[in-house]
C-alpha positions in Angstrom: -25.3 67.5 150.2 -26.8 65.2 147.6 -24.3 62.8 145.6 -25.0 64.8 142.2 -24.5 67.1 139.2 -27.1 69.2 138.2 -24.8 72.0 135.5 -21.5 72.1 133.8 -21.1 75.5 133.4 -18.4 76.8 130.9 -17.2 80.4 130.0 -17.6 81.0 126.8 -16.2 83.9 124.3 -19.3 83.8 122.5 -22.4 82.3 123.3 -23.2 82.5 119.3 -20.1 80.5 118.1 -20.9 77.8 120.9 -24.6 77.5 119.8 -23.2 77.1 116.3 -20.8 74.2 117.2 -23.0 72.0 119.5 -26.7 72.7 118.1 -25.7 73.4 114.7 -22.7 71.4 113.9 -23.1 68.3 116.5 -26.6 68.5 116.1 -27.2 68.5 120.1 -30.8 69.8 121.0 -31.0 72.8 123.3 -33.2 73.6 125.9 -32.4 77.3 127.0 -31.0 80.1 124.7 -31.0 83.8 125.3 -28.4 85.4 122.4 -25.5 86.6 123.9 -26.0 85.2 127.3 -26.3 81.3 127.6 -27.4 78.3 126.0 -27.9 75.1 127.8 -27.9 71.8 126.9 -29.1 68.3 128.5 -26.4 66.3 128.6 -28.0 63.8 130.6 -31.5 62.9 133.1 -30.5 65.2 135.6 -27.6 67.1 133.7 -26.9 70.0 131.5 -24.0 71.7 129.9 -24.5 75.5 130.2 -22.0 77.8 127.9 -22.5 80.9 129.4 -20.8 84.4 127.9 -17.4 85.1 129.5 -18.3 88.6 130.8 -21.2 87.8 132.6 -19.6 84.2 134.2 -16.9 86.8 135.5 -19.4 89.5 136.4 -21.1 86.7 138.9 -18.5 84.2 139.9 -15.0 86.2 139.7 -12.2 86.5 137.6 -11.4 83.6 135.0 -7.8 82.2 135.9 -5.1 83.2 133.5 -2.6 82.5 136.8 -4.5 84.2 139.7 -8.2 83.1 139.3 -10.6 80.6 139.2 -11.0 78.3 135.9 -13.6 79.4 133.0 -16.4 76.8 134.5 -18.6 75.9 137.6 -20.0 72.9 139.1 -23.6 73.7 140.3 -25.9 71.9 142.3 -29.5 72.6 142.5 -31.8 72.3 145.3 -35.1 73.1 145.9 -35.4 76.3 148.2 -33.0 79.5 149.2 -32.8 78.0 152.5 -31.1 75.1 150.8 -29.0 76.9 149.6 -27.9 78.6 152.6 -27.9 75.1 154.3 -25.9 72.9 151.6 -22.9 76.2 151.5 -23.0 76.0 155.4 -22.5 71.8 154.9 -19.6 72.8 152.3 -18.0 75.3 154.9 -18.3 72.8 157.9 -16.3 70.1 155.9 -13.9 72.8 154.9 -15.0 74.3 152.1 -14.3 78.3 151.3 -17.2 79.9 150.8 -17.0 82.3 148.1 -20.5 83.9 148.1 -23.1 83.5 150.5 -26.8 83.1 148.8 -27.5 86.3 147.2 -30.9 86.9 144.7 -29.5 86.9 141.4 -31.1 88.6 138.2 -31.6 85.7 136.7 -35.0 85.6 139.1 -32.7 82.4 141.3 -31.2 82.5 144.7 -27.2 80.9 144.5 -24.5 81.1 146.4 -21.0 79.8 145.4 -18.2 77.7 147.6 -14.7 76.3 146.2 -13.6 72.8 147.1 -10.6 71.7 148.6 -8.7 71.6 144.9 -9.6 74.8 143.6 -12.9 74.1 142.1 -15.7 76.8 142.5 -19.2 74.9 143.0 -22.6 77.0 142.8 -25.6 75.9 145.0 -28.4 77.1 143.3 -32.4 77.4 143.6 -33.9 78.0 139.8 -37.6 78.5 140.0 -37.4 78.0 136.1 -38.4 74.7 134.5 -35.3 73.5 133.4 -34.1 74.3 137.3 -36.9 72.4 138.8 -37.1 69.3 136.8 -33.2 68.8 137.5 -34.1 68.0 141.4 -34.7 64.1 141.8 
């Protein structure tokens, strides 16, 4: 797996407050928003911040820790193909990784597939067809 962070993903209560904050009040530009879903935000070259609504984060990833859980936010790393993703998850399990979800079509029109790191921390591997997926890959 390539040394690299392609999105910060955090849970959001509503994607409308959190568009409000950072593109309204911080004046931060944003690349992606779809109303009560996500926004995303380029944080960086290769990087964005993704404030994605609550429901749907748990819908796809699991439940949000209050205790038992995993925390409101992913790490995700993008490559180029569904087989890459299949490959990079099978990478993570080999150097003992727990692999969450194997890559599953999602309705977004990508292919992910989620593993959790030593500490705790649930990591998405992704192939996004879109733009903003694509020019993320170096």
């Amino acid at each position: 797996m390539d040394q690299r962070l392609s999105f910060l993903t955090l849970a959001v209560a509503d994607v409308a407050r959190s568009r409000a904050f950072f593109v309204e009040g911080l004046g931060w530009q944003e690349s992606l928003y779809v109303p009560g879903d996500v926004l995303m935000i380029r944080v960086g070259e290769r990087l964005v911040l993704s404030l994605w609504d609550r429901a749907a984060f748990e819908a796809e990833v699991g439940p949000i820790a209050t205790g038992e859980g995993f925390a409101p936010l992913t790490l995700a790393h993008n490559v180029a193909s569904p087989a890459d993703v299949d490959e990079v998850l099978e990478e993570a399990a080999a150097a003992g990784a727990t692999v969450r979800s194997t890559g599953t079509e999602r309705e977004w029109g990508g292919y992910s597939g989620y593993f959790v790191d030593p500490d705790g921390f649930a990591w998405e591997v992704a192939y996004n067809p879109g733009p903003i997926g694509q020019d993320l890959l170096p």
